[in-house]
PADRENSE-960484 format. One record per residue (C-alpha): residue in three letters; z, y, x. Coordinates in Angstrom, 3 decimals, padded with zeros to 6 digits, m for minus. Layout:
KOLPA residuo       zz       yy       xx
KOLPA     ALA        Z        Y        X
...
This chain:
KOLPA residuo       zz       yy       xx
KOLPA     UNK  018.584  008.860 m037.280
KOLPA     UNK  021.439  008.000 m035.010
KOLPA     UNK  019.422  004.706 m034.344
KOLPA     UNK  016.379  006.211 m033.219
KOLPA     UNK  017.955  008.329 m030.662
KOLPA     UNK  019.927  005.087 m029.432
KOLPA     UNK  016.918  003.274 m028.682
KOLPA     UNK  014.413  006.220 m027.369
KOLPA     UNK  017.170  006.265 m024.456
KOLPA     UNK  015.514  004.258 m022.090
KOLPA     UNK  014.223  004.767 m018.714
KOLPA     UNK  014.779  008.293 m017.262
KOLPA     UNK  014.763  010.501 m020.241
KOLPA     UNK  012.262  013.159 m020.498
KOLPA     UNK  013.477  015.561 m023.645
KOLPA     UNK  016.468  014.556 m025.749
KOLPA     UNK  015.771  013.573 m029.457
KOLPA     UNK  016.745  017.010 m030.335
KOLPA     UNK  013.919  018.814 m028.369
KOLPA     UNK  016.577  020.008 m025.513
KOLPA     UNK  015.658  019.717 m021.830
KOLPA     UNK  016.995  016.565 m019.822
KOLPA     UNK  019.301  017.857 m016.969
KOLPA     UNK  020.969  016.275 m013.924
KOLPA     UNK  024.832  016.173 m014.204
KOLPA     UNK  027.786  015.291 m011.573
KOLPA     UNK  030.897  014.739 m012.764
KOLPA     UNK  033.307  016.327 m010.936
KOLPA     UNK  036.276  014.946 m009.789
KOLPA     UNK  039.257  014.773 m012.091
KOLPA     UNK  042.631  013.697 m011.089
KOLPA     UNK  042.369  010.095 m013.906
KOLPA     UNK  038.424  009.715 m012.539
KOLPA     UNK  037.914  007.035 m010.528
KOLPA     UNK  034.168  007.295 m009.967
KOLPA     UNK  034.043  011.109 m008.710
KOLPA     UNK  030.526  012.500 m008.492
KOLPA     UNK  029.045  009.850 m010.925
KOLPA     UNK  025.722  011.363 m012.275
KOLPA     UNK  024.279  011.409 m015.785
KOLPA     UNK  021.068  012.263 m017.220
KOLPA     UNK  022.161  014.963 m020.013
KOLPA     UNK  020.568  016.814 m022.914
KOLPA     UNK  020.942  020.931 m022.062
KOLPA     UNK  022.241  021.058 m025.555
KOLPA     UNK  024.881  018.109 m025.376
KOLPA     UNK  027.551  017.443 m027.786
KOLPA     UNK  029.580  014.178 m028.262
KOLPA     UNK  027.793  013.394 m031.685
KOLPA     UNK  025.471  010.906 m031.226
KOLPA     UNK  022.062  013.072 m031.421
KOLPA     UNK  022.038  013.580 m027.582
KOLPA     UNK  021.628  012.323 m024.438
KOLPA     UNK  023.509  011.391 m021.933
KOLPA     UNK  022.804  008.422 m019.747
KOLPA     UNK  024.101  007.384 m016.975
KOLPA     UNK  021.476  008.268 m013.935
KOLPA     UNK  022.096  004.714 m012.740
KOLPA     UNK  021.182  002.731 m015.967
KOLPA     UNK  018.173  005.443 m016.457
KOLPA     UNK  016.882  004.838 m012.780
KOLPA     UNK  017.019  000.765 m012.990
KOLPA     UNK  015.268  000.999 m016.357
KOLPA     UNK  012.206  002.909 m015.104
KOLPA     UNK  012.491  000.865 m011.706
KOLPA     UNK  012.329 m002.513 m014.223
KOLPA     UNK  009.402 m000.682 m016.859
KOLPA     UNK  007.674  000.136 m013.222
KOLPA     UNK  007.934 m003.229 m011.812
KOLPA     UNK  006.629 m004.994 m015.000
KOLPA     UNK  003.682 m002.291 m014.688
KOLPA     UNK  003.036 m002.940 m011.160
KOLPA     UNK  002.871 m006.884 m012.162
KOLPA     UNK  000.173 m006.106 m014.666
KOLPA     UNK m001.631 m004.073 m012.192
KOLPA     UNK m001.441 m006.798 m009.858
KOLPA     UNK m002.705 m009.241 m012.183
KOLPA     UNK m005.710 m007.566 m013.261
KOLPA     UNK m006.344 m006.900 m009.550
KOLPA     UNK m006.464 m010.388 m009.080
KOLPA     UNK m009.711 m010.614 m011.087
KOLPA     UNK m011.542 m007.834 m009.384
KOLPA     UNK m013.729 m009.965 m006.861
KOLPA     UNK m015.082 m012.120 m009.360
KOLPA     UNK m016.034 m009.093 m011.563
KOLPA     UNK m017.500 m007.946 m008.508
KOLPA     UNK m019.473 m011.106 m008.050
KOLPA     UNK m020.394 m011.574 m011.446
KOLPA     UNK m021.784 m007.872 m011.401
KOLPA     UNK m023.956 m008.782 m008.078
KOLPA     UNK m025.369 m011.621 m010.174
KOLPA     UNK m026.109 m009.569 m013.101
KOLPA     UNK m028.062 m006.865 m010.789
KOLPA     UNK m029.952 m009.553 m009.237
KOLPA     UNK m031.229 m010.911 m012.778
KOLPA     UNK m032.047 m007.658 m013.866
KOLPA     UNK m034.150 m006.866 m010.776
KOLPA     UNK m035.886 m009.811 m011.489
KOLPA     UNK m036.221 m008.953 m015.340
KOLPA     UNK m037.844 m005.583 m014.310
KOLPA     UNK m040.219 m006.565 m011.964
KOLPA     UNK m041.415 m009.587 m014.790
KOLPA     UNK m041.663 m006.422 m017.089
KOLPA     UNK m043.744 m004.808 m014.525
KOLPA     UNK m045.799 m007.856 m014.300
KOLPA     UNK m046.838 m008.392 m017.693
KOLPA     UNK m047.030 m004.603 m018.181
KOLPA     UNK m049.796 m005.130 m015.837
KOLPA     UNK m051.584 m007.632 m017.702
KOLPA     UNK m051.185 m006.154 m020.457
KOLPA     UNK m053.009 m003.006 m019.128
KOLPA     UNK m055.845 m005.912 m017.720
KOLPA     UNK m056.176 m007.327 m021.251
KOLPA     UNK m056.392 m003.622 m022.711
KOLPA     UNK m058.839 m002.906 m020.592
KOLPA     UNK m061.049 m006.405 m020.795
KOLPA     UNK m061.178 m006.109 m024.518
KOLPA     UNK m062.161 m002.264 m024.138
KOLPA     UNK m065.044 m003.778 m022.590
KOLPA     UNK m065.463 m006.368 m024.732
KOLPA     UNK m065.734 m004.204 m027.922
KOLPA     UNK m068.052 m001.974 m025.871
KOLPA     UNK m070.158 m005.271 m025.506
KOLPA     UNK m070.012 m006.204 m028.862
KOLPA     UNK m069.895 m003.037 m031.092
KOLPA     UNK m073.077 m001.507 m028.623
């Protein structure tokens, strides 16, 4: 278990493995502490056994910053395609407008036909 909670700790934490709420902590200053103030992400609940968290706020902040860059990238990247979907969807209307009003067309002669062999039977069978 202790492995899962190791590697769930990236990013800026949103709930600790053990259910507990995430909470901002500052460390305050200590006469040995040379980094007074230094914030940590922590689990409500925390203990120093393993099963909770508590990150550094620095690490947790460049992780999301990295998991958001890498996002943005994709973004960007699918982006990138958008005009030519665009055109390719212009093209696609076109052909289609063109497809219906063929439909139309021969929906019309077929209603002509329909109607000449109406008259044709009437002709024949009279």
């Amino acid at each position: 278990m202790l492995s899962y909670t190791y590697d769930s700790e990236y990013g800026i934490p949103r709930r600790c493995s053990c259910g507990g709420r995430i909470i901002d902590e500052v460390r305050v200053k200590q006469e040995y502490d040379t980094l007074p103030g230094k914030r940590f992400f922590t689990c409500a609940n925390y203990e120093a056994d393993g099963f909770h968290y508590r990150q550094p706020w620095v690490i947790g902040v460049q992780e999301q910053i990295e998991s958001l860059t890498k996002r943005l990238e994709e973004a960007e990247e699918v982006m990138k395609f958008v005009p030519s979907l665009k055109n390719q969807i212009e093209t696609l209307e076109a052909h289609a407008k063109g497809f219906t009003r063929q439909v139309d067309r021969l929906t019309a002669e077929v209603y002509n036909l329909t109607v000449q062999v109406a008259d044709l039977e009437k002709l024949c069978f009279e």
